[in-house]
C-alpha positions as CSV (number, residue, x, y, z in Angstrom):
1,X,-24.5,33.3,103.3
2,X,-26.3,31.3,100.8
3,X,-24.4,28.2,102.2
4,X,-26.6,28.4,105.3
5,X,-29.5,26.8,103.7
6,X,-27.9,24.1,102.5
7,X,-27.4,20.3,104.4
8,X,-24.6,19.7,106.4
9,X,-23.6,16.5,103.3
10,X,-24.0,19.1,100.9
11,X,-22.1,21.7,102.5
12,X,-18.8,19.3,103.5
13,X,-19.2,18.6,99.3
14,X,-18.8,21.9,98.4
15,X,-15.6,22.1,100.7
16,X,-13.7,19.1,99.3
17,X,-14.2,20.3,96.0
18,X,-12.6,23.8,96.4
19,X,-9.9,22.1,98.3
20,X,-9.0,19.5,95.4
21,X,-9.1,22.1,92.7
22,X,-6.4,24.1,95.2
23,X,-4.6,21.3,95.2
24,X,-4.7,20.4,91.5
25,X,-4.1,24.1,91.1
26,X,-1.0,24.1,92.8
27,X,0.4,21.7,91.2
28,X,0.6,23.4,87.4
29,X,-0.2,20.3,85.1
30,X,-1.3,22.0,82.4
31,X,2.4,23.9,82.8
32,X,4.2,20.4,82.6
33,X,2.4,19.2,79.5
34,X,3.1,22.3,77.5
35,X,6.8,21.9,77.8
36,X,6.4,17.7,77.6
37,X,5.0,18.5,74.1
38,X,8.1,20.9,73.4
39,X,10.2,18.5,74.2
40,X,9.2,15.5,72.4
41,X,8.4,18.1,68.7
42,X,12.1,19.2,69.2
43,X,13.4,15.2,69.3
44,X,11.2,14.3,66.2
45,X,13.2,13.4,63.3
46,X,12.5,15.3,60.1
47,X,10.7,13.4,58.0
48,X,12.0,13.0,54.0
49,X,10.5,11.8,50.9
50,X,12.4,9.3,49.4
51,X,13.1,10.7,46.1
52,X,12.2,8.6,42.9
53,X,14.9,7.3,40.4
54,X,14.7,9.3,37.0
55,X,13.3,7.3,34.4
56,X,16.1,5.7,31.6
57,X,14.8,5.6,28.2
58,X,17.1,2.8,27.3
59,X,16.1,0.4,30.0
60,X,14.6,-2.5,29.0
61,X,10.4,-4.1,29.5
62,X,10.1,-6.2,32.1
63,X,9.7,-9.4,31.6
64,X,6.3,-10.8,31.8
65,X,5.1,-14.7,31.7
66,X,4.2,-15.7,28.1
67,X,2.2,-18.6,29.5
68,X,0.4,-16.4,32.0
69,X,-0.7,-14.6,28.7
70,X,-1.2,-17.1,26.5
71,X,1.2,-17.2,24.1
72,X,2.6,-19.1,21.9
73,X,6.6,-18.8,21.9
74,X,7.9,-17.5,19.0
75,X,11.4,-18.5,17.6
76,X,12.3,-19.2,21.8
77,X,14.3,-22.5,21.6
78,X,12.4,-24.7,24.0
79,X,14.4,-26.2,27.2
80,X,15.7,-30.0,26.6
81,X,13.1,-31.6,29.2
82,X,14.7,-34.4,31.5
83,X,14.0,-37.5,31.2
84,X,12.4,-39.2,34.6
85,X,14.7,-42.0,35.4
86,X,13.0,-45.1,34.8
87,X,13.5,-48.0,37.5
88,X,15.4,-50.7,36.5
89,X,13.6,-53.4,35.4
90,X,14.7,-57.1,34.9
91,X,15.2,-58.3,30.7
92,X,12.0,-59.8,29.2
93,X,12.4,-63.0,28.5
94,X,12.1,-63.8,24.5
95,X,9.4,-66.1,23.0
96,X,9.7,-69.5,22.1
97,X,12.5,-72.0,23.2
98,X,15.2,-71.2,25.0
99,X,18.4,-73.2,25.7
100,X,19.3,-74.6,29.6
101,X,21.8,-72.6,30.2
102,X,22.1,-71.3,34.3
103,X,22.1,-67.5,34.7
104,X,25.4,-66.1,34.8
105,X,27.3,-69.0,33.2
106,X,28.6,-70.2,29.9
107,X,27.2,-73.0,28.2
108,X,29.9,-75.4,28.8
109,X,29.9,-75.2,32.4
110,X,31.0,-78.5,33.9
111,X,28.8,-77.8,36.9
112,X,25.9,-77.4,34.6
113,X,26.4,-80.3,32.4
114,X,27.1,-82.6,36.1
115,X,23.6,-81.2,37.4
116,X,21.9,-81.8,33.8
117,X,23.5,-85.5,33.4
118,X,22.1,-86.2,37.0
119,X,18.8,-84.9,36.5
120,X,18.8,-87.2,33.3
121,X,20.3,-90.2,34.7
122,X,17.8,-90.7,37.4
123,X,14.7,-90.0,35.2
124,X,15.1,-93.3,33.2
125,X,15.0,-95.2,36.4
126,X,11.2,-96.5,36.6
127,X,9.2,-95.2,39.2
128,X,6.1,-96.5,38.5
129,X,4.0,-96.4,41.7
130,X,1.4,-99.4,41.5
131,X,2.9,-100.8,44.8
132,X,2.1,-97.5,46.9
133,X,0.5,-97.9,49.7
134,X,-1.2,-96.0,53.1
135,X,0.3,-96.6,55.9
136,X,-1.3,-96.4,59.2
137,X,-1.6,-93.1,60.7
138,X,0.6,-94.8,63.8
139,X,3.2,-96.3,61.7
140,X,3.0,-92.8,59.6
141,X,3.4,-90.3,62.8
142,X,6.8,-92.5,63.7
143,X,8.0,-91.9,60.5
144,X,7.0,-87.7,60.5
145,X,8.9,-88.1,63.9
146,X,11.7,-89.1,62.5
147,X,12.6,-86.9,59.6
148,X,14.8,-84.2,61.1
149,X,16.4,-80.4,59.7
150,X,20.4,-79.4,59.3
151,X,22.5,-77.0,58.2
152,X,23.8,-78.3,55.4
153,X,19.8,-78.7,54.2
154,X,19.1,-75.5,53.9
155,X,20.6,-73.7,50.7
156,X,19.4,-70.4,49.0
157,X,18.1,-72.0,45.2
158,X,16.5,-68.7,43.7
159,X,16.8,-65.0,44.2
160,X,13.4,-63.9,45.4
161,X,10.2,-65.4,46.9
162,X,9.9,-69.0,46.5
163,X,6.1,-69.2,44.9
164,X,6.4,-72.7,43.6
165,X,8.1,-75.5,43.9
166,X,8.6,-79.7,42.7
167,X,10.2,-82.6,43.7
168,X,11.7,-85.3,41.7
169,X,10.2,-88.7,42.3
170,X,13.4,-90.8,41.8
171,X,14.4,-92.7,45.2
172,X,18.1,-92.5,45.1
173,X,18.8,-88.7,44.2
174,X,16.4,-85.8,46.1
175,X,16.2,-83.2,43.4
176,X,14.4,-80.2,44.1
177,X,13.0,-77.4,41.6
178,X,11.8,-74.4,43.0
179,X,10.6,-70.8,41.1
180,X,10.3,-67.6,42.5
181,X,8.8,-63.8,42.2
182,X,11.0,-62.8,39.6
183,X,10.7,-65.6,37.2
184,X,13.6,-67.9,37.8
185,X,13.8,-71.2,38.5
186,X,16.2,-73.3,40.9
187,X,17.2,-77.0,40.6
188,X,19.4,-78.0,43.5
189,X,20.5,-81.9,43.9
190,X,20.3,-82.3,47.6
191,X,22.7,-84.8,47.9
192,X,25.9,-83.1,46.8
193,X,25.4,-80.5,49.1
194,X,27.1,-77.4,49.3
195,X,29.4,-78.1,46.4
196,X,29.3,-75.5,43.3
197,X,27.1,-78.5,41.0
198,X,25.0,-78.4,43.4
199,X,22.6,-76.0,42.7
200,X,21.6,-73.6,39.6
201,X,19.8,-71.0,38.6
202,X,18.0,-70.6,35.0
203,X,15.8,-67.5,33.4
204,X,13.0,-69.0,31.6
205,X,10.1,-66.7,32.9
206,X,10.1,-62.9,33.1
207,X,6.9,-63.0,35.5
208,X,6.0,-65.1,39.1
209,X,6.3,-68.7,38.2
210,X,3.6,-69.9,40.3
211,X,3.1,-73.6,39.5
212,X,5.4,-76.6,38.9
213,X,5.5,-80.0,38.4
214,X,7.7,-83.2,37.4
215,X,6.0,-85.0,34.2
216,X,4.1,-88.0,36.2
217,X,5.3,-90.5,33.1
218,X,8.3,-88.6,32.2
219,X,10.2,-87.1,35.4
220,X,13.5,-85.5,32.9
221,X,10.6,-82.8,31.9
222,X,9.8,-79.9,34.0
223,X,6.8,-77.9,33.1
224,X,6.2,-74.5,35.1
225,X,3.7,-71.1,34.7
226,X,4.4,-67.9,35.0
227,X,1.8,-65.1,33.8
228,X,2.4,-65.3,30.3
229,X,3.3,-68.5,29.3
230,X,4.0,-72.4,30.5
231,X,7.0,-74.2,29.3
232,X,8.4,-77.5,29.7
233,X,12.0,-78.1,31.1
234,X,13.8,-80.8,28.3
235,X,16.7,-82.2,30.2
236,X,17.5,-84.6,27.1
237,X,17.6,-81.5,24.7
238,X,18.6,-79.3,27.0
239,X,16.1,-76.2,26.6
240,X,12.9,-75.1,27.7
241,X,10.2,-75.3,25.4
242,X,7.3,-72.8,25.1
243,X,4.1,-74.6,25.1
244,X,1.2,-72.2,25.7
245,X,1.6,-68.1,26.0
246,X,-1.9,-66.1,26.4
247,X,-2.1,-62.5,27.4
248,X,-4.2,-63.2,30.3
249,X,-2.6,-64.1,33.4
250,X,-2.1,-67.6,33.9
251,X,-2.6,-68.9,37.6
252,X,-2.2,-72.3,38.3
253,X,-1.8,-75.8,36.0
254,X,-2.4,-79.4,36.2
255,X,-2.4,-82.3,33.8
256,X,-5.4,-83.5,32.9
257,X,-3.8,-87.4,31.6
258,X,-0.8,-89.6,32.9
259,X,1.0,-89.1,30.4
260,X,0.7,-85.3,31.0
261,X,-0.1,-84.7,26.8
262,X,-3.2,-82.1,28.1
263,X,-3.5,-79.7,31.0
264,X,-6.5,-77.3,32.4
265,X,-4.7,-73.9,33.3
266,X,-6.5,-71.4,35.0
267,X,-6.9,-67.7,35.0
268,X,-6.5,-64.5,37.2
269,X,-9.4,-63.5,35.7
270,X,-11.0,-66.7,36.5
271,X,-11.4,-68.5,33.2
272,X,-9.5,-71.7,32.3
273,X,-8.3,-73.2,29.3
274,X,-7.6,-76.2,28.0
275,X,-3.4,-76.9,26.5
276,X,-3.1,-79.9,24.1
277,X,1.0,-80.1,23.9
278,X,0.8,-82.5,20.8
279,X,-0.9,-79.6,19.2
280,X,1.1,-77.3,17.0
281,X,1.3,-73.7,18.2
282,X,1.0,-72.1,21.3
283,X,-2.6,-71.3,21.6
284,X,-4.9,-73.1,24.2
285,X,-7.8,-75.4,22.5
286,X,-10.5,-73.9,24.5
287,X,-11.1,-71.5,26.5
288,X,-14.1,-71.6,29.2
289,X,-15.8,-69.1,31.3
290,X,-16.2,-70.8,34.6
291,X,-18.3,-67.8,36.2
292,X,-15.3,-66.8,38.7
293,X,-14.3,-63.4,38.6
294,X,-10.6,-64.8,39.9
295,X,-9.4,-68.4,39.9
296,X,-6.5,-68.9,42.0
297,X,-5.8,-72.9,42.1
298,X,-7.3,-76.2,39.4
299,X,-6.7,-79.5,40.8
300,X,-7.8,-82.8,38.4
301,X,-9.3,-85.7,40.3
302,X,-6.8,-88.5,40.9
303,X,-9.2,-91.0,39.7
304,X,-12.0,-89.6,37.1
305,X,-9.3,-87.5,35.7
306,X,-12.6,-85.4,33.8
307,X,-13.8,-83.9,36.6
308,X,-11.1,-81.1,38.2
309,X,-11.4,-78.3,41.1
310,X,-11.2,-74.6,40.8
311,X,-10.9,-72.3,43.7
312,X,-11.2,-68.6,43.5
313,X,-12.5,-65.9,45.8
314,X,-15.2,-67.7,47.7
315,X,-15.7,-69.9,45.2
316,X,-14.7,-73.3,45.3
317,X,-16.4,-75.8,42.6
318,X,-16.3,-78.7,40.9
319,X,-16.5,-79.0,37.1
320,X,-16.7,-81.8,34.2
321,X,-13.8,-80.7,31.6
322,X,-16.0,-83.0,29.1
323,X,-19.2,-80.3,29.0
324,X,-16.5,-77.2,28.9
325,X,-17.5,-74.7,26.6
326,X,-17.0,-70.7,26.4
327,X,-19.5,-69.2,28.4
328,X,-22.4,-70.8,30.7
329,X,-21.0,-73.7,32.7
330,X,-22.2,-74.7,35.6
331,X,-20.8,-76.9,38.3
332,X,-21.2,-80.2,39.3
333,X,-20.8,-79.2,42.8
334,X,-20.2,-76.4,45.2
335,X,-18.0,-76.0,48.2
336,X,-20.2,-73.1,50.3
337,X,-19.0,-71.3,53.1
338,X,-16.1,-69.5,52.8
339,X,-16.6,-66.1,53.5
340,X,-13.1,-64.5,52.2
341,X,-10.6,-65.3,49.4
342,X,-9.4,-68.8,49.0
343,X,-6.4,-69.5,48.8
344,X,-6.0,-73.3,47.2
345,X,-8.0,-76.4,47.0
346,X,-6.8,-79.8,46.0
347,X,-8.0,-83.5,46.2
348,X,-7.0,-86.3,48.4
349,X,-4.1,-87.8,46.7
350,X,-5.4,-91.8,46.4
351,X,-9.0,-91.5,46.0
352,X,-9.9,-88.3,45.7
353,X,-13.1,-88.2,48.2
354,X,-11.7,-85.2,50.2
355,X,-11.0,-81.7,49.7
356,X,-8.6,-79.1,51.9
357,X,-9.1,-75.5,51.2
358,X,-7.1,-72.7,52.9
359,X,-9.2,-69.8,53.4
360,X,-8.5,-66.2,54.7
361,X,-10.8,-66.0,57.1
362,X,-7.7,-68.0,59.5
363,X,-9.5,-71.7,58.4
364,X,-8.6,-75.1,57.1
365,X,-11.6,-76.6,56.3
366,X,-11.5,-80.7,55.0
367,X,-14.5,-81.7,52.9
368,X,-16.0,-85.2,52.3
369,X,-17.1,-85.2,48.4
370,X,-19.1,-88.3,49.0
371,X,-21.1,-87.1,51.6
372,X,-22.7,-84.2,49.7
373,X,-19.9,-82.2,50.4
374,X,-20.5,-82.2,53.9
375,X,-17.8,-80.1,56.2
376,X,-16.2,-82.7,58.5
377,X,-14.1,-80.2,60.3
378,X,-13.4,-76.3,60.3
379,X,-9.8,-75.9,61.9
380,X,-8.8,-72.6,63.3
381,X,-5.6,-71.4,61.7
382,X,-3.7,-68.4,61.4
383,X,-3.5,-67.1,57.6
384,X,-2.8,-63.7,57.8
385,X,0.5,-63.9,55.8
386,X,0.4,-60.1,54.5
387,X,2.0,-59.0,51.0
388,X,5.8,-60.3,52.2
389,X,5.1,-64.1,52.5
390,X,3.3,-66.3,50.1
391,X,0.1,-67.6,50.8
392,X,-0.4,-70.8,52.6
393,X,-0.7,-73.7,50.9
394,X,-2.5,-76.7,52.3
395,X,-0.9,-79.6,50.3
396,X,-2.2,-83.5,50.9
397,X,0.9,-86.2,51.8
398,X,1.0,-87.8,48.7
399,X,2.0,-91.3,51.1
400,X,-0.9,-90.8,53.4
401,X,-4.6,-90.4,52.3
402,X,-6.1,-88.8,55.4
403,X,-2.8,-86.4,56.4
404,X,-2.1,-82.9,55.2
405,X,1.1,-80.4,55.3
406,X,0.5,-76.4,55.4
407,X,2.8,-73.4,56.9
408,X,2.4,-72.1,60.2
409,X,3.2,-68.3,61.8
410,X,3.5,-70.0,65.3
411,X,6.8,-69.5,66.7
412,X,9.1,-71.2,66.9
413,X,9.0,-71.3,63.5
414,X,7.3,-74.6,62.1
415,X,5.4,-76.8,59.3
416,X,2.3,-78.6,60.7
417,X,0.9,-81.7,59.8
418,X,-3.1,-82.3,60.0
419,X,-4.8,-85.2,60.0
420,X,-8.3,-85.3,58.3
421,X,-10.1,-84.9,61.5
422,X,-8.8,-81.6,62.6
423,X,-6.1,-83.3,64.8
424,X,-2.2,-82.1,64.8
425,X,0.1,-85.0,64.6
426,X,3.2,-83.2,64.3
427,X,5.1,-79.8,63.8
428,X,8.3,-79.6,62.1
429,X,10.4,-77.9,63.5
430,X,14.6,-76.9,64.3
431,X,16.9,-74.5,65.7
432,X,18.4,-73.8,62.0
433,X,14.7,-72.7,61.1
434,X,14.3,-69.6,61.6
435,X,11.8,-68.3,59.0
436,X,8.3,-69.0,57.7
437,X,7.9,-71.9,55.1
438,X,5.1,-71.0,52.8
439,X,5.3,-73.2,50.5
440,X,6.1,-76.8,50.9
441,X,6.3,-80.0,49.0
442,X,6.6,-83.9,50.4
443,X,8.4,-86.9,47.8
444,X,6.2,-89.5,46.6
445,X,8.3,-92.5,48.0
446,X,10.2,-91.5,50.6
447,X,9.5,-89.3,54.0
448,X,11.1,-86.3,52.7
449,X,10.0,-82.9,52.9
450,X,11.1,-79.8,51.9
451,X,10.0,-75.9,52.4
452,X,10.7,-72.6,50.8
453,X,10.6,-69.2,52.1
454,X,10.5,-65.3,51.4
455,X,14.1,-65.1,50.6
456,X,14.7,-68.1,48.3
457,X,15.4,-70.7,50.6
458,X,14.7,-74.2,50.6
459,X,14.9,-76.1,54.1
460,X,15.0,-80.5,53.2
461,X,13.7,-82.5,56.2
């Protein structure tokens, strides 16, 4: 009755609500989860306690780290450490002379004494050059045109990288020296070709030998550099004479004299020295502080034999060997510019009024000394050699006073030839060359030249 008063919403409410709890009623949940629970409490596994192992008085501490404590061991035998293996390393080469005898061959080698007789034989023939001349660049081009590359030219002289290398001056034999990463150095007469006499190999260096030339008034010695010291090849006494060794790392050497008694050798850590050979000892006679912090390359004037060139980072100077002394020098003259490392410098060979510098900054750039230094061209060249090829080189023609020679990463693989105004007059170049030439050298007299690579060997053109 009370229902009466209420709205018809409010009254349909009340309805469905007694209907669903009939509903829900009739269908006896709370009966169906009383005997779920019984079910799943009869299925549960008992649970145990794991019982715990009974203690044995007998059993023995654990052991705990000594050096977690730290403890000294007491009366522990220590462990035999291993030695790391060590790489293997190539035998130092001893002080002071050694004999010419090739690597990996007895003394009495017919082959060497052939090689060694040769070498000899054409060093007493004169070869004074007071009749050289320059021919014109016309004439000269012809002749670079004609010079040509073959198989049997090309000869692996030395194990490693080719770093250096010399020519022998004598017109009727080409005999080539050449010295590598390791320390060896290669003599290889051209003309007898692939036979055994051909070519040897001698240890006189344990480091890079990185500079070599023929004595200019005696071509049966041989003087090269390595790090550590600069010897002289004797073919007449067969050995190899030690004639400076420093603890700082030699560079680079060139002979002050024509009769090659002095030298000015340069530093890595840019100093140079001055080597006297007619002086007993090994020691230098002075050594300078040029202001470098690393001197790659020295070059002596061809003329005024006092003044020489020293190239270094971005440095590139002249200096008067007369006013050396051991700190505070100054140079004459200075090459500005360059705005990476440089790589070598060196003179024109008859006069001496031009300078070719290799830079890394991918440029050859040709001075004019007379001229207050003035750049007469910059020539855009690649450089970028990396740590697996030798840097680039830019050596003048010794025949031709206005032509240069340097490497080239062009393909196909070639050597180019520059003339002193930034023009290319020729690229050397074959089918059987198939790697980079680094470093090259061209003969005084005749048109020969002759290239090394990365792997030791030398291509003759």
């Amino acid at each position: 009755d009370g229902d009466s008063q209420l709205s018809a919403y409010e009254r349909k409410r009340l309805k469905n609500i007694t209907e669903n709890a009939k509903f829900f009623a009739a269908l006896k949940l709370h009966e169906s989860a009383a005997r779920l629970n019984q079910l799943t409490t009869k299925r549960r596994s008992p649970i145990t306690k794991r019982a715990k192992p009974k203690k044995v008085e007998d059993e023995p501490a654990p052991r705990r780290s000594m050096r977690l404590l730290r403890v000294e061991p007491v009366d522990v035998p220590l462990l035999e450490s291993f030695a790391r293996p060590v790489p293997e390393e190539y035998p130092q080469v001893p002080a002071g002379p050694l004999p010419m005898v090739p690597e990996d061959q007895a003394e009495n080698s017919k082959w060497t004494e052939t090689l060694l007789s040769t070498w000899m034989r054409i060093s007493e023939v004169n070869t004074d050059h007071a009749d050289w001349c320059t021919p014109d660049i016309k004439r000269y081009q012809e002749s670079l045109s004609s010079m040509v590359l073959s198989e049997e030219n090309i000869r692996k002289v030395v194990k490693a990288r080719v770093c250096s290398m010399a020519i022998h001056p004598s017109q009727s034999t080409i005999l080539v020296a050449a010295g590598d990463k390791l320390g060896h150095v290669g003599l290889w007469n051209v003309v007898s070709g692939w036979s055994e006499e051909g070519a040897h190999t001698f240890i006189p260096h344990s480091f890079q030998v990185s500079c070599m030339h023929f004595s200019p008034c005696n071509p049966a010695h041989l003087l090269s550099l390595s790090s550590d010291t600069l010897r002289c090849a004797d073919v007449t006494r067969a050995v190899f004479d030690e004639i400076c060794r420093s603890e700082k790392n030699f560079s680079c050497f060139d002979f002050l004299e024509e009769n090659a008694c002095t030298a000015i050798v340069s530093h890595w850590d840019g100093a140079v020295a001055v080597v006297d050979r007619r002086t007993p000892g090994v020691s230098s006679e002075l050594s300078a502080d040029i202001g470098f912090s690393r001197t790659r390359t020295v070059h002596v004037h061809p003329v005024n034999k006092h003044y020489f060139l020293a190239a270094g980072l971005v440095n590139v100077c002249v200096f008067d060997v007369r006013y050396l002394k051991a700190k505070g020098n100054k140079p004459l003259s200075s090459l500005t510019g360059h705005t990476k490392s440089v790589a070598s410098a060196y003179f024109s060979p008859v006069t001496g009024s031009r300078v070719v510098t290799v830079c890394a900054d991918d440029r050859l750039s040709r001075w004019d000394i007379n001229d207050n230094l003035h750049v007469l061209f910059p020539c855009r060249h690649n450089n970028n050699t990396g740590r697996w090829l030798t840097r680039f080189r830019a050596i003048w023609d010794p025949k031709q006073e206005h032509c240069f020679l340097v490497g080239s990463l062009a393909q196909p693989r070639q050597i180019q030839v520059f003339q002193d105004t930034g023009a290319l007059l020729h690229s050397y170049s074959a089918e059987c060359l198939t790697s980079v030439c680094s470093i090259n050298v061209v003969h005084p007299r005749q048109n020969i030249l002759v290239g090394g690579n990365s792997s030791g060997r030398l291509h003759v053109f």
